[in-house]
Backbone as CSV, one residue per row, in Angstrom:
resi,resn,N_x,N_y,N_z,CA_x,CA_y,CA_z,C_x,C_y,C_z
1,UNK,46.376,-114.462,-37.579,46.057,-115.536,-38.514,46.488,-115.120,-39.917
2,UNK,47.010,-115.844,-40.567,47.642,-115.480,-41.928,47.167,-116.448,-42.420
3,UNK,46.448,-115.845,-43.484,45.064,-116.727,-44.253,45.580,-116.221,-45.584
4,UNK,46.753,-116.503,-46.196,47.378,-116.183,-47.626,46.222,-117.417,-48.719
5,UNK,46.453,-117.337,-49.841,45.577,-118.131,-50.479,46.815,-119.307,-50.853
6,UNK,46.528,-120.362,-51.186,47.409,-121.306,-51.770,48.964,-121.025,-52.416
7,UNK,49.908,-121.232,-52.237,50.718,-121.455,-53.098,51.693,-120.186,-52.735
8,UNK,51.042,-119.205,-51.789,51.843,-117.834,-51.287,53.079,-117.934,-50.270
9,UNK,53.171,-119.136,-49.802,54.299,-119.134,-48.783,53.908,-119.277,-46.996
10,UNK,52.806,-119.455,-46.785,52.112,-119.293,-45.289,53.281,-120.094,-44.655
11,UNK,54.036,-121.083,-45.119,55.086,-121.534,-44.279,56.557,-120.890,-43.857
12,UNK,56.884,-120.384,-44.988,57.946,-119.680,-45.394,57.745,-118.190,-44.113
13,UNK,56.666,-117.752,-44.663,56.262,-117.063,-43.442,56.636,-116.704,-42.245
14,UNK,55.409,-117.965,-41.220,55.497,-117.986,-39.938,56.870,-118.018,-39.640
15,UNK,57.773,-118.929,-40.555,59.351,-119.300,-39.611,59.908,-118.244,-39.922
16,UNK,59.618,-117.170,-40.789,60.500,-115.947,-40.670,59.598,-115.250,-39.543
17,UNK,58.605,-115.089,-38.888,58.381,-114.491,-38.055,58.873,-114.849,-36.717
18,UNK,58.680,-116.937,-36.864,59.009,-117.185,-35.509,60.601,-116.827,-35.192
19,UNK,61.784,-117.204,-36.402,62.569,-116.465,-36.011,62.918,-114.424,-35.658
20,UNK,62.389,-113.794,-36.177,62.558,-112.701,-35.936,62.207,-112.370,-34.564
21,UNK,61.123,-113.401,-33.882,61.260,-112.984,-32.336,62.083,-113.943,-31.474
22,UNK,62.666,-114.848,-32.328,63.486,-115.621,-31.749,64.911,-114.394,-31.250
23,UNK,65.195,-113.915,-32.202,66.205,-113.482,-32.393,66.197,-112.171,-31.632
24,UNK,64.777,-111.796,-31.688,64.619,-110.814,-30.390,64.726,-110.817,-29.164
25,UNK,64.561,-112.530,-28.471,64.649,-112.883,-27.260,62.714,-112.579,-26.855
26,UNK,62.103,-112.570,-27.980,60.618,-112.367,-27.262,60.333,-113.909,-27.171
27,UNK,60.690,-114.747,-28.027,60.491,-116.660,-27.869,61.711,-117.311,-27.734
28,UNK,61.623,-118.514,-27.036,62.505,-119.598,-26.917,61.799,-120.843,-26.726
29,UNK,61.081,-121.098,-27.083,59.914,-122.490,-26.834,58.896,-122.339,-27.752
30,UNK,59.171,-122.918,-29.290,57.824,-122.703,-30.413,57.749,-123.828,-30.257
31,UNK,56.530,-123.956,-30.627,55.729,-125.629,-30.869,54.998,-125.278,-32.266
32,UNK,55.229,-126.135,-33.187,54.500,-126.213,-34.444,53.710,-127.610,-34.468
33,UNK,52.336,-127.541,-34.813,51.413,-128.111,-34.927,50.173,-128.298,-35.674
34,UNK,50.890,-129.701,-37.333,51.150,-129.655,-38.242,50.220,-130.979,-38.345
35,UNK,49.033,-131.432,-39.218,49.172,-132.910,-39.894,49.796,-133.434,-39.741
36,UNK,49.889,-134.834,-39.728,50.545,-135.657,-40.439,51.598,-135.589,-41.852
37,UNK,50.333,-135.378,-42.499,51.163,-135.019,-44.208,52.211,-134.196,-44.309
38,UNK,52.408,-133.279,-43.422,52.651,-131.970,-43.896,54.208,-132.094,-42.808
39,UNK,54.375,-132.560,-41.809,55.295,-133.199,-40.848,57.075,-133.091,-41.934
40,UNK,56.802,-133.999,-42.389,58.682,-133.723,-43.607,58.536,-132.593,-44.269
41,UNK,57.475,-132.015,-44.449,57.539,-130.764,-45.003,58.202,-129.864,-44.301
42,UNK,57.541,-129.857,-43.560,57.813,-128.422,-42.131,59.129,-128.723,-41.616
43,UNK,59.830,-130.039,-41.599,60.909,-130.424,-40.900,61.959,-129.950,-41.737
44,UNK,61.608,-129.988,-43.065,62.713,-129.634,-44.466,62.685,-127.902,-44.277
45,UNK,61.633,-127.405,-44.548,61.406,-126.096,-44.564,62.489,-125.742,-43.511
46,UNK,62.452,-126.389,-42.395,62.969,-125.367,-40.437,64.591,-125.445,-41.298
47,UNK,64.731,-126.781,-41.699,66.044,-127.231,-41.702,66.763,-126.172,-43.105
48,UNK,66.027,-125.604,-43.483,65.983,-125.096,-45.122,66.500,-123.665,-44.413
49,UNK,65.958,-123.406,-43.483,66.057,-121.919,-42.953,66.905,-121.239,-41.779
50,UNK,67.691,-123.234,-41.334,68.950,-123.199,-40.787,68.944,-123.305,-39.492
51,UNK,67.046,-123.828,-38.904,67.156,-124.578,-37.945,67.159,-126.035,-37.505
52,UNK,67.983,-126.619,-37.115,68.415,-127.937,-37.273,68.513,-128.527,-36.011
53,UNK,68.935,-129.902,-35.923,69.007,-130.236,-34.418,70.560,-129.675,-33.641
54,UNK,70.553,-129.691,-32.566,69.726,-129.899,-31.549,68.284,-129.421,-31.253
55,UNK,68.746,-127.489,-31.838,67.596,-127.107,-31.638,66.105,-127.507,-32.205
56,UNK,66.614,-128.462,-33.320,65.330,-128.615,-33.892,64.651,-130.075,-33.404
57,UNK,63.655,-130.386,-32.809,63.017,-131.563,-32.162,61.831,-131.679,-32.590
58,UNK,62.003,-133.131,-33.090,60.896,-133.542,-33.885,59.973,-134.370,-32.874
59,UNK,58.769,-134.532,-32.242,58.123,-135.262,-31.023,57.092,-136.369,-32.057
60,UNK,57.512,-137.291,-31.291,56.929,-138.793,-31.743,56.781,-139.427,-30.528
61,UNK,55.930,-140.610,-31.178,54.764,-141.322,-30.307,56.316,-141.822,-28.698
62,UNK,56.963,-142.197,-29.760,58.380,-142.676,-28.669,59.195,-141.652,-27.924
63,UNK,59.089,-140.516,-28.557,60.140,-139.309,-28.279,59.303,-138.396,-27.212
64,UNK,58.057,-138.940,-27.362,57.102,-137.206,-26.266,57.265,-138.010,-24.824
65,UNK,57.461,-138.878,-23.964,57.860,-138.929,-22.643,58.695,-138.102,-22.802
66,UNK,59.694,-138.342,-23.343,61.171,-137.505,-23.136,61.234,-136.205,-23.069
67,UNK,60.458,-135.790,-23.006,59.871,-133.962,-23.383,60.154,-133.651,-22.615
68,UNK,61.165,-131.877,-22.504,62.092,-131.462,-21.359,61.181,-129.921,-21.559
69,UNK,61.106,-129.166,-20.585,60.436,-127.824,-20.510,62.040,-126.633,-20.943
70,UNK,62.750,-127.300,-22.008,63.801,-126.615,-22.636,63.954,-125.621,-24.120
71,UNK,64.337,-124.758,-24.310,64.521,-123.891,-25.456,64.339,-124.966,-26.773
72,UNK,63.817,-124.148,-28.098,64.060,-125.186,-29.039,62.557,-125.044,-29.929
73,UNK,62.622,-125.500,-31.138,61.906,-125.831,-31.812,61.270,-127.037,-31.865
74,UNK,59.739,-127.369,-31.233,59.249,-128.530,-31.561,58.443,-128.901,-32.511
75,UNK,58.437,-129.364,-33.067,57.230,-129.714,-34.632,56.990,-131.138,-34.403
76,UNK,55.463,-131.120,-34.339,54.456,-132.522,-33.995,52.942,-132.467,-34.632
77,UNK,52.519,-133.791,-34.603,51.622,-134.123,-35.498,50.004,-133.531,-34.284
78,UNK,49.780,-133.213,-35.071,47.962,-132.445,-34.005,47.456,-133.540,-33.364
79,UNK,47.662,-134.448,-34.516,46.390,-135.534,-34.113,47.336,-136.404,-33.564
80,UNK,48.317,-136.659,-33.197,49.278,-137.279,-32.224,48.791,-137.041,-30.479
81,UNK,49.561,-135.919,-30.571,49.297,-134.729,-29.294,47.672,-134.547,-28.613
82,UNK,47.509,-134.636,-29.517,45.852,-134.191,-29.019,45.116,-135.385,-27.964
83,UNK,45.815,-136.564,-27.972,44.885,-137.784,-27.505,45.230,-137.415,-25.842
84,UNK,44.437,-137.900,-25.416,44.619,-138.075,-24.167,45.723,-138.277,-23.169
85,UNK,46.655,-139.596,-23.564,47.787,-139.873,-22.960,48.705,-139.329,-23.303
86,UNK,48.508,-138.159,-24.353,49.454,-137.268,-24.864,49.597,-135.469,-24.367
87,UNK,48.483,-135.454,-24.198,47.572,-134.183,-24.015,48.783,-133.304,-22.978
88,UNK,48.930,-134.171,-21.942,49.441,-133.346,-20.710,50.586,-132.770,-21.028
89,UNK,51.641,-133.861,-21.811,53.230,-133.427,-21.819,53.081,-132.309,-22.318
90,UNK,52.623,-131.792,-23.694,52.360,-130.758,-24.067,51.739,-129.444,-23.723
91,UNK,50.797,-129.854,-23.169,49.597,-128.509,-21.906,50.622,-128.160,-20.929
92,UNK,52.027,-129.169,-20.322,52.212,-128.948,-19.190,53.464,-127.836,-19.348
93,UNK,53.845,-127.473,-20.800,54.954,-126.509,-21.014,54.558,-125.250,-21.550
94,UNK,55.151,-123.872,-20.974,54.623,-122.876,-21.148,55.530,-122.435,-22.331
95,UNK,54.888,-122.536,-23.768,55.487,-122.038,-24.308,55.374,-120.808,-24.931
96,UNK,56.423,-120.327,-25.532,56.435,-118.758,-26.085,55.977,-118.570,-27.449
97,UNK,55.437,-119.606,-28.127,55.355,-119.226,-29.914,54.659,-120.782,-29.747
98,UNK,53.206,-120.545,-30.075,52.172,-121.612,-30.727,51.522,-121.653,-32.574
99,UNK,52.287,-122.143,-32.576,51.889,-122.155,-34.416,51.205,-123.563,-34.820
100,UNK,50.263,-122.986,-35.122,48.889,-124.052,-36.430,48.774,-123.969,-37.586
101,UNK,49.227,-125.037,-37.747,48.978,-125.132,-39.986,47.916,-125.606,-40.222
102,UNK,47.206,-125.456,-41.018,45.970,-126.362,-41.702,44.874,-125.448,-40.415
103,UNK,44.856,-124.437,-39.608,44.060,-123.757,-38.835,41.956,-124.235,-38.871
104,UNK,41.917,-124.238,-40.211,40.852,-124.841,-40.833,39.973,-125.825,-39.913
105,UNK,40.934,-126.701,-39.717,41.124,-127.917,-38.975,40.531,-128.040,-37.590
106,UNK,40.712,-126.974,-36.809,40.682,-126.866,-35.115,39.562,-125.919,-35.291
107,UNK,37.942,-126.797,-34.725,37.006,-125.897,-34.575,36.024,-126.942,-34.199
108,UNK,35.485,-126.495,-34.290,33.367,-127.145,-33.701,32.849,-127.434,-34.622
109,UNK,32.467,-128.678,-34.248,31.563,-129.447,-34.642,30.151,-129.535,-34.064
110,UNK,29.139,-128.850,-34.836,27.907,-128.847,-34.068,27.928,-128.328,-32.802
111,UNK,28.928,-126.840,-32.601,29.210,-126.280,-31.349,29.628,-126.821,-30.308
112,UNK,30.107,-128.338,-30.567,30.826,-129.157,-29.396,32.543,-128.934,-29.988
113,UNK,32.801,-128.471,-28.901,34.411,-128.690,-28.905,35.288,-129.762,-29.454
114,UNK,36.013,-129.967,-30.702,36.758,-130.902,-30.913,38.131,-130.934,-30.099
115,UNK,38.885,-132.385,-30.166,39.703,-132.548,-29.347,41.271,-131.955,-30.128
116,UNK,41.313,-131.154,-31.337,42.210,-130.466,-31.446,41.947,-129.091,-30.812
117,UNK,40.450,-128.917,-30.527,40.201,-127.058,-30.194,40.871,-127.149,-29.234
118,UNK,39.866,-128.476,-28.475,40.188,-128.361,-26.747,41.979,-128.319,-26.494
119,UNK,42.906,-128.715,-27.348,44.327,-128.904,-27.524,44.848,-127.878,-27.036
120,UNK,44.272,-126.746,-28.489,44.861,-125.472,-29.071,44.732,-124.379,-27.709
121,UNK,43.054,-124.600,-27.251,42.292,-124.094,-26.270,43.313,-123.653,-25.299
122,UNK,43.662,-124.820,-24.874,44.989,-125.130,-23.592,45.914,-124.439,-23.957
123,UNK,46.688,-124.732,-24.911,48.139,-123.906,-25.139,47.797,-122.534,-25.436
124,UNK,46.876,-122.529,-25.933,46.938,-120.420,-26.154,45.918,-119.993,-24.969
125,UNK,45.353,-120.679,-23.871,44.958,-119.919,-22.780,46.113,-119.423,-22.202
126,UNK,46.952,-119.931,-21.652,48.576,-119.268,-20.898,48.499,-117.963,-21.119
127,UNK,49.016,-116.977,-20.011,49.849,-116.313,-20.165,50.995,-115.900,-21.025
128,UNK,50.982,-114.635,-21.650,52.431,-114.233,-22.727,52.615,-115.588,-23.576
129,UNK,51.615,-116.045,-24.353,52.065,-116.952,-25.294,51.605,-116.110,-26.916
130,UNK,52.181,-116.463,-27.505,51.778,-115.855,-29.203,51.220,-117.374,-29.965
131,UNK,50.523,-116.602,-30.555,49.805,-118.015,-31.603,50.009,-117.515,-32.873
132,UNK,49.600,-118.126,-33.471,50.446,-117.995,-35.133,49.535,-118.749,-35.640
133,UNK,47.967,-118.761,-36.334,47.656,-119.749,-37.113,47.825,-118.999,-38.626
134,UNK,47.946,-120.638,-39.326,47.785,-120.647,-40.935,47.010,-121.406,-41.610
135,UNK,46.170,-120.657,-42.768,44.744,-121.544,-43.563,44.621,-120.875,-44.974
136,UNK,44.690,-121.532,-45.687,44.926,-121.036,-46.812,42.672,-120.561,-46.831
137,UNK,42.188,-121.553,-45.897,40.577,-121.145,-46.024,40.408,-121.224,-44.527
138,UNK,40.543,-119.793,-44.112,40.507,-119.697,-42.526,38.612,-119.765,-42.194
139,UNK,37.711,-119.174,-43.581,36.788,-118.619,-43.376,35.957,-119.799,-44.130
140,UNK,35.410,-121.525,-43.682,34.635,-122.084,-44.008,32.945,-122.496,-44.561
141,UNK,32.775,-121.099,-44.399,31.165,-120.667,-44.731,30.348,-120.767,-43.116
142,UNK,30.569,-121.198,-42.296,30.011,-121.289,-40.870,30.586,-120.534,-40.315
143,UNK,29.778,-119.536,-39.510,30.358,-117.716,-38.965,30.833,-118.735,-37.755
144,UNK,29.953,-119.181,-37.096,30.087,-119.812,-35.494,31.667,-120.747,-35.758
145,UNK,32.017,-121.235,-36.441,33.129,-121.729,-36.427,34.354,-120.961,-36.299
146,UNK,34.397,-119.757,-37.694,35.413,-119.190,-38.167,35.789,-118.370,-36.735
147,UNK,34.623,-117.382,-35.980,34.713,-116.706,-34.745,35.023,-117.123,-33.729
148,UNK,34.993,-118.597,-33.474,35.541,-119.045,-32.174,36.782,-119.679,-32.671
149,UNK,37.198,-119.534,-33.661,38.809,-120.057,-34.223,39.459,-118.544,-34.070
150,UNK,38.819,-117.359,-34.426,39.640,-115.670,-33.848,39.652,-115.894,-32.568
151,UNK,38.907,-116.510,-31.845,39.200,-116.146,-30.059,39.781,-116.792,-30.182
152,UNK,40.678,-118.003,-30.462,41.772,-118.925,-30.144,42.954,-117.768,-30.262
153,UNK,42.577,-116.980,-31.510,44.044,-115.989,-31.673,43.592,-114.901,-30.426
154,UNK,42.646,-114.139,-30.313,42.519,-112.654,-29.488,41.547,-113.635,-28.471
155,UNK,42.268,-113.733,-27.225,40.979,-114.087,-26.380,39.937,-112.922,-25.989
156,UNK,40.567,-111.896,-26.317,40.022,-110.581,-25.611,38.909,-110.361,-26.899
157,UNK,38.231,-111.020,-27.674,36.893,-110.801,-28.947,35.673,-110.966,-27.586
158,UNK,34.607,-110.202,-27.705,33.724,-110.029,-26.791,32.417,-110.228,-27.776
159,UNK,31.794,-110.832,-27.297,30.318,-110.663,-28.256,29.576,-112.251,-28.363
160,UNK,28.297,-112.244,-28.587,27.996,-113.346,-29.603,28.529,-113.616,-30.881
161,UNK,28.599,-114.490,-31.349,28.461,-114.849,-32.574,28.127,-114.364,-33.705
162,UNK,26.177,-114.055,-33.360,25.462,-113.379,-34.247,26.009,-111.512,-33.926
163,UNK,26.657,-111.253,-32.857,27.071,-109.542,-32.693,28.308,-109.042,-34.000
164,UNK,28.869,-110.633,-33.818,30.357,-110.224,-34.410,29.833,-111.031,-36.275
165,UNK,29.267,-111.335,-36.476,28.831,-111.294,-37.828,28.494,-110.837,-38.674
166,UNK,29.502,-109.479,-38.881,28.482,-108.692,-39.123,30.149,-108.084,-40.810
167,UNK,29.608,-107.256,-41.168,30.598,-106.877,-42.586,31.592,-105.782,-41.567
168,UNK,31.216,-104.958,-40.768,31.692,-104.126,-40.119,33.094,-104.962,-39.550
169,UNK,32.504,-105.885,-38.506,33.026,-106.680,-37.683,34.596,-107.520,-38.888
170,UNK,33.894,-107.999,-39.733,35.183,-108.929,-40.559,35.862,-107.745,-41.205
171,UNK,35.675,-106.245,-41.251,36.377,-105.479,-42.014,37.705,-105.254,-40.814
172,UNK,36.914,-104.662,-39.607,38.096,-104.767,-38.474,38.908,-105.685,-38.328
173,UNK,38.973,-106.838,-38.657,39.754,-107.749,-38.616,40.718,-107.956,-39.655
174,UNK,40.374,-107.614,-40.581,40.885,-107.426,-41.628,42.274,-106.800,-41.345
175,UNK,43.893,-107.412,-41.581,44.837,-106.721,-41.190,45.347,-106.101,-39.711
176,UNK,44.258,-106.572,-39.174,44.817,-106.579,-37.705,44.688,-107.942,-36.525
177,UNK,43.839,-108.693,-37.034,43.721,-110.202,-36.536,44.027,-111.222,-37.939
178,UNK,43.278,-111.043,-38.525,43.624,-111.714,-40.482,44.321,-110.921,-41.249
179,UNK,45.286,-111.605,-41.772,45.911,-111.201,-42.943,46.319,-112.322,-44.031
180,UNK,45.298,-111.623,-45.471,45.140,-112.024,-46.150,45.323,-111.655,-47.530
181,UNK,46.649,-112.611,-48.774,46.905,-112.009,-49.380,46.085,-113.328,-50.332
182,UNK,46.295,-112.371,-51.749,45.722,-113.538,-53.043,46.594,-113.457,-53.876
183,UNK,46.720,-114.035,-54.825,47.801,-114.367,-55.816,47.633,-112.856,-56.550
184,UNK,46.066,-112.164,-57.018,46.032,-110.958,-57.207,46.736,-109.845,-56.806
185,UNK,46.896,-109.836,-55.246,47.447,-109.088,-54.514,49.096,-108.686,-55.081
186,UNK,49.404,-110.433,-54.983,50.955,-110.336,-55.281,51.207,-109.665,-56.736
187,UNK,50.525,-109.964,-57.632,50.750,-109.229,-58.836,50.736,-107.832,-59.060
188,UNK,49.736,-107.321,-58.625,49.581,-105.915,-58.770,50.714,-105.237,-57.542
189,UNK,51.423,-105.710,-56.283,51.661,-105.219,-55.248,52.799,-105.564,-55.076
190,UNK,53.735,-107.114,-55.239,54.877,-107.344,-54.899,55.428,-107.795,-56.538
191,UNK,55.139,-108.696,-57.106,55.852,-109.484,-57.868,54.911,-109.211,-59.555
192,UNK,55.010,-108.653,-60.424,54.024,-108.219,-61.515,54.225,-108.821,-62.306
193,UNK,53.028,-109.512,-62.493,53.424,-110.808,-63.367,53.590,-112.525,-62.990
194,UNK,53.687,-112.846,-61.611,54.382,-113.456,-61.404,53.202,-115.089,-61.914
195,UNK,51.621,-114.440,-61.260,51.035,-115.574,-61.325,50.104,-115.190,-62.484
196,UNK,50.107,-115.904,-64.326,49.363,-115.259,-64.847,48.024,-115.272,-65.101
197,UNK,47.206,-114.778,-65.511,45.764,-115.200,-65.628,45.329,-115.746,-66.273
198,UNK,44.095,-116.303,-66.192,43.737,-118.011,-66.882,42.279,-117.963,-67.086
199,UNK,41.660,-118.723,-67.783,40.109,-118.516,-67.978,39.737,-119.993,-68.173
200,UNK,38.576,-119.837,-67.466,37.925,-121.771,-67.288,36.446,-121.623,-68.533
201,UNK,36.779,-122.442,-69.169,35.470,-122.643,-69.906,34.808,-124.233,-69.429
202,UNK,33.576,-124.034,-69.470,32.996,-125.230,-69.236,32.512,-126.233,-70.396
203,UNK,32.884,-127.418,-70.302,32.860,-128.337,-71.358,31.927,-129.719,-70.770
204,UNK,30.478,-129.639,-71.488,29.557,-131.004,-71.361,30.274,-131.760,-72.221
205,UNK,30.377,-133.623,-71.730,30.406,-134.480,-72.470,29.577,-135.531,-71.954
206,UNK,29.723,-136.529,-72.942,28.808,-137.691,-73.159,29.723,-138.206,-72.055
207,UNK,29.143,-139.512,-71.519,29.636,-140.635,-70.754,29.800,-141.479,-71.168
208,UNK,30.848,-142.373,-70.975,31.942,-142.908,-72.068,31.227,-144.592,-71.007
Protein backbone atom coordinates (compact mmCIF):
# COMPACT_ATOMS: atom_id res chain seq x y z
CA UNK A 1 0.00 0.00 0.00
CA UNK A 2 1.55 3.32 -0.87
CA UNK A 3 -0.08 5.80 1.31
CA UNK A 4 2.20 8.96 -0.02
CA UNK A 5 0.41 12.18 1.26
CA UNK A 6 -1.24 14.39 -1.47
CA UNK A 7 0.37 15.84 -4.30
CA UNK A 8 3.57 13.12 -4.14
CA UNK A 9 2.90 11.18 -7.27
CA UNK A 10 0.98 7.80 -5.91
CA UNK A 11 0.07 7.58 -9.66
CA UNK A 12 3.18 8.24 -11.31
CA UNK A 13 4.26 5.56 -9.04
CA UNK A 14 2.29 2.43 -9.27
CA UNK A 15 2.73 2.64 -13.33
CA UNK A 16 6.39 2.75 -12.84
CA UNK A 17 6.12 -0.25 -10.76
CA UNK A 18 3.43 -1.90 -12.81
CA UNK A 19 5.72 -1.49 -15.65
CA UNK A 20 8.97 -2.63 -14.13
CA UNK A 21 7.29 -6.05 -13.64
CA UNK A 22 5.82 -5.77 -16.80
CA UNK A 23 9.01 -5.66 -18.29
CA UNK A 24 10.16 -8.40 -16.10
CA UNK A 25 7.62 -10.81 -17.45
CA UNK A 26 6.33 -11.11 -13.61
CA UNK A 27 2.69 -9.31 -15.13
CA UNK A 28 0.78 -9.31 -18.28
CA UNK A 29 -2.88 -8.67 -17.13
CA UNK A 30 -3.10 -5.26 -14.77
CA UNK A 31 -6.44 -4.07 -13.99
CA UNK A 32 -6.62 -0.53 -12.56
CA UNK A 33 -9.48 0.35 -10.47
CA UNK A 34 -10.14 3.95 -10.34
CA UNK A 35 -13.43 6.39 -9.61
CA UNK A 36 -15.09 7.74 -11.87
CA UNK A 37 -13.37 11.20 -11.58
CA UNK A 38 -10.15 10.09 -11.74
CA UNK A 39 -10.81 7.62 -15.09
CA UNK A 40 -9.14 10.55 -17.93
CA UNK A 41 -6.72 11.00 -15.48
CA UNK A 42 -5.26 7.59 -15.23
CA UNK A 43 -5.96 7.10 -19.02
CA UNK A 44 -3.64 10.36 -19.77
CA UNK A 45 -1.10 9.40 -17.15
CA UNK A 46 -0.79 5.30 -18.91
CA UNK A 47 -0.78 7.16 -22.24
CA UNK A 48 1.88 9.83 -20.78
CA UNK A 49 4.15 6.85 -19.91
CA UNK A 50 3.76 5.25 -23.37
CA UNK A 51 1.11 2.85 -22.76
CA UNK A 52 -1.43 3.22 -25.35
CA UNK A 53 -3.86 1.16 -27.26
CA UNK A 54 -3.95 -1.66 -28.22
CA UNK A 55 -2.42 -2.45 -25.16
CA UNK A 56 -4.17 0.05 -23.38
CA UNK A 57 -8.14 -0.86 -22.75
CA UNK A 58 -10.37 1.27 -21.37
CA UNK A 59 -13.75 -1.09 -20.02
CA UNK A 60 -17.16 0.55 -20.25
CA UNK A 61 -20.64 -0.19 -19.55
CA UNK A 62 -20.65 -1.23 -23.61
CA UNK A 63 -17.05 -2.49 -23.90
CA UNK A 64 -17.02 -5.14 -20.63
CA UNK A 65 -19.06 -8.09 -22.57
CA UNK A 66 -16.28 -7.89 -24.91
CA UNK A 67 -13.70 -8.71 -22.26
CA UNK A 68 -11.05 -11.27 -23.57
CA UNK A 69 -8.81 -13.19 -20.75
CA UNK A 70 -5.79 -11.36 -22.96
CA UNK A 71 -2.44 -9.41 -22.06
CA UNK A 72 -2.90 -5.63 -21.61
CA UNK A 73 -3.72 -2.87 -19.49
CA UNK A 74 -7.28 -2.45 -18.23
CA UNK A 75 -8.44 0.75 -16.41
CA UNK A 76 -12.23 0.83 -15.14
CA UNK A 77 -14.48 2.62 -13.00
CA UNK A 78 -14.96 0.56 -9.25
CA UNK A 79 -18.30 1.49 -9.07
CA UNK A 80 -19.03 0.29 -12.67
CA UNK A 81 -17.51 -3.25 -12.12
CA UNK A 82 -18.59 -3.80 -8.84
CA UNK A 83 -22.50 -4.26 -9.66
CA UNK A 84 -23.67 -7.39 -10.06
CA UNK A 85 -24.15 -7.91 -13.83
CA UNK A 86 -20.71 -6.76 -13.98
CA UNK A 87 -19.05 -8.53 -11.17
CA UNK A 88 -18.31 -11.86 -13.04
CA UNK A 89 -16.48 -10.62 -16.31
CA UNK A 90 -13.99 -9.26 -14.09
CA UNK A 91 -13.75 -12.08 -11.03
CA UNK A 92 -13.65 -14.45 -13.99
CA UNK A 93 -9.91 -13.29 -15.19
CA UNK A 94 -6.86 -14.21 -13.41
CA UNK A 95 -5.00 -11.39 -13.35
CA UNK A 96 -1.31 -10.58 -12.60
CA UNK A 97 -1.26 -6.82 -11.22
CA UNK A 98 -4.52 -5.49 -9.19
CA UNK A 99 -4.22 -1.81 -8.57
CA UNK A 100 -6.68 0.54 -6.32
CA UNK A 101 -6.73 4.25 -6.28
CA UNK A 102 -8.68 6.13 -3.79
CA UNK A 103 -7.93 2.57 -1.47
CA UNK A 104 -9.78 4.66 1.30
CA UNK A 105 -12.78 3.77 -0.48
CA UNK A 106 -12.99 -0.24 -0.27
CA UNK A 107 -13.86 -1.18 3.35
CA UNK A 108 -16.73 -1.81 5.99
CA UNK A 109 -19.28 -0.32 6.84
CA UNK A 110 -20.47 -1.18 10.28
CA UNK A 111 -18.33 -4.47 9.72
CA UNK A 112 -20.61 -5.46 6.80
CA UNK A 113 -18.77 -5.92 3.68
CA UNK A 114 -19.20 -3.28 0.98
CA UNK A 115 -19.74 -4.19 -2.58
CA UNK A 116 -16.34 -2.68 -3.67
CA UNK A 117 -14.55 -4.92 -0.68
CA UNK A 118 -16.51 -7.85 -1.74
CA UNK A 119 -15.01 -6.79 -5.56
CA UNK A 120 -11.43 -6.27 -4.42
CA UNK A 121 -12.01 -9.44 -1.98
CA UNK A 122 -12.39 -11.61 -5.25
CA UNK A 123 -9.60 -10.35 -7.35
CA UNK A 124 -6.84 -10.42 -4.71
CA UNK A 125 -8.07 -13.87 -3.25
CA UNK A 126 -6.39 -15.71 -6.54
CA UNK A 127 -3.45 -17.21 -6.61
CA UNK A 128 0.09 -15.24 -7.69
CA UNK A 129 -1.82 -12.03 -8.06
CA UNK A 130 -0.05 -8.60 -6.74
CA UNK A 131 -2.20 -5.77 -5.46
CA UNK A 132 -1.06 -2.37 -5.48
CA UNK A 133 -3.31 -0.08 -3.36
CA UNK A 134 -3.12 3.84 -3.24
CA UNK A 135 -4.58 6.49 -0.45
CA UNK A 136 -3.27 9.47 0.10
CA UNK A 137 -5.44 8.57 3.85
CA UNK A 138 -5.05 4.81 3.95
CA UNK A 139 -5.51 5.17 7.87
CA UNK A 140 -9.30 6.68 8.51
CA UNK A 141 -9.39 6.83 12.32
CA UNK A 142 -11.36 3.26 12.51
CA UNK A 143 -8.56 0.44 13.34
CA UNK A 144 -11.33 -2.30 12.19
CA UNK A 145 -11.46 -0.74 8.82
CA UNK A 146 -7.85 0.29 8.06
CA UNK A 147 -6.82 -3.72 9.16
CA UNK A 148 -9.11 -5.49 7.07
CA UNK A 149 -8.09 -3.11 4.03
CA UNK A 150 -4.01 -4.68 5.00
CA UNK A 151 -5.52 -8.19 4.61
CA UNK A 152 -6.81 -7.22 1.18
CA UNK A 153 -2.91 -6.50 0.56
CA UNK A 154 -1.19 -9.60 2.94
CA UNK A 155 -3.85 -12.23 3.26
CA UNK A 156 -1.40 -14.01 5.42
CA UNK A 157 -2.14 -10.87 8.67
CA UNK A 158 -3.35 -13.28 11.50
CA UNK A 159 -5.02 -11.83 14.54
CA UNK A 160 -8.03 -9.87 15.76
CA UNK A 161 -8.42 -6.58 15.20
CA UNK A 162 -8.04 -5.51 18.76
CA UNK A 163 -4.38 -8.02 18.62
CA UNK A 164 -3.14 -6.06 15.65
CA UNK A 165 -3.91 -2.54 17.13
CA UNK A 166 -1.49 -2.05 18.70
CA UNK A 167 1.84 0.83 18.07
CA UNK A 168 4.11 -2.27 17.81
CA UNK A 169 1.88 -3.83 15.19
CA UNK A 170 1.54 -0.35 12.79
CA UNK A 171 5.41 0.11 13.34
CA UNK A 172 5.92 -3.41 11.52
CA UNK A 173 4.08 -2.36 8.84
CA UNK A 174 5.57 0.47 8.43
CA UNK A 175 7.78 0.01 5.08
CA UNK A 176 7.06 -3.37 4.61
CA UNK A 177 3.15 -3.50 3.95
CA UNK A 178 2.75 0.70 4.05
CA UNK A 179 4.77 3.00 2.58
CA UNK A 180 4.49 6.28 3.44
CA UNK A 181 6.05 9.44 2.36
CA UNK A 182 5.09 13.34 3.39
CA UNK A 183 5.93 16.31 1.61
CA UNK A 184 8.47 16.60 4.80
CA UNK A 185 10.05 13.55 3.86
CA UNK A 186 10.67 14.77 0.32
CA UNK A 187 12.40 17.86 1.51
CA UNK A 188 14.76 16.81 3.89
CA UNK A 189 15.41 13.31 1.74
CA UNK A 190 14.87 13.71 -2.07
CA UNK A 191 14.14 17.20 -3.35
CA UNK A 192 15.33 20.26 -0.62
CA UNK A 193 13.27 22.75 -0.83
CA UNK A 194 10.91 21.66 -3.07
CA UNK A 195 7.60 22.06 -0.92
CA UNK A 196 8.00 25.27 1.26
CA UNK A 197 6.69 25.87 4.65
CA UNK A 198 3.67 27.79 5.54
CA UNK A 199 1.93 28.84 8.78
CA UNK A 200 -2.01 29.02 9.32
CA UNK A 201 -3.20 31.68 11.59
CA UNK A 202 -6.68 31.67 12.67
CA UNK A 203 -8.93 34.59 11.87
CA UNK A 204 -12.67 35.22 13.77
CA UNK A 205 -15.06 37.30 11.78
CA UNK A 206 -18.37 38.81 12.03
CA UNK A 207 -21.15 37.38 9.72
CA UNK A 208 -21.82 39.37 6.93
Amino acid sequence: MIGDEIGLGKTIEAIAIAKFLEEHGVVRKILVLVPRILLEQWLSELQRAGITRPKLKRIERHTIGLLRDEPGWYVASIDLVKREEHRGKITGINWDLVIVDEAHRVGKVGGEETLRYELVKQLVSKPNVNVLFLSATPHRGKADDYIERLRLVDPYLQGSVRELDTVDFYMLTRNSIVFRRSKNDINRVYEKGLFPSCSFEAVVTGAT
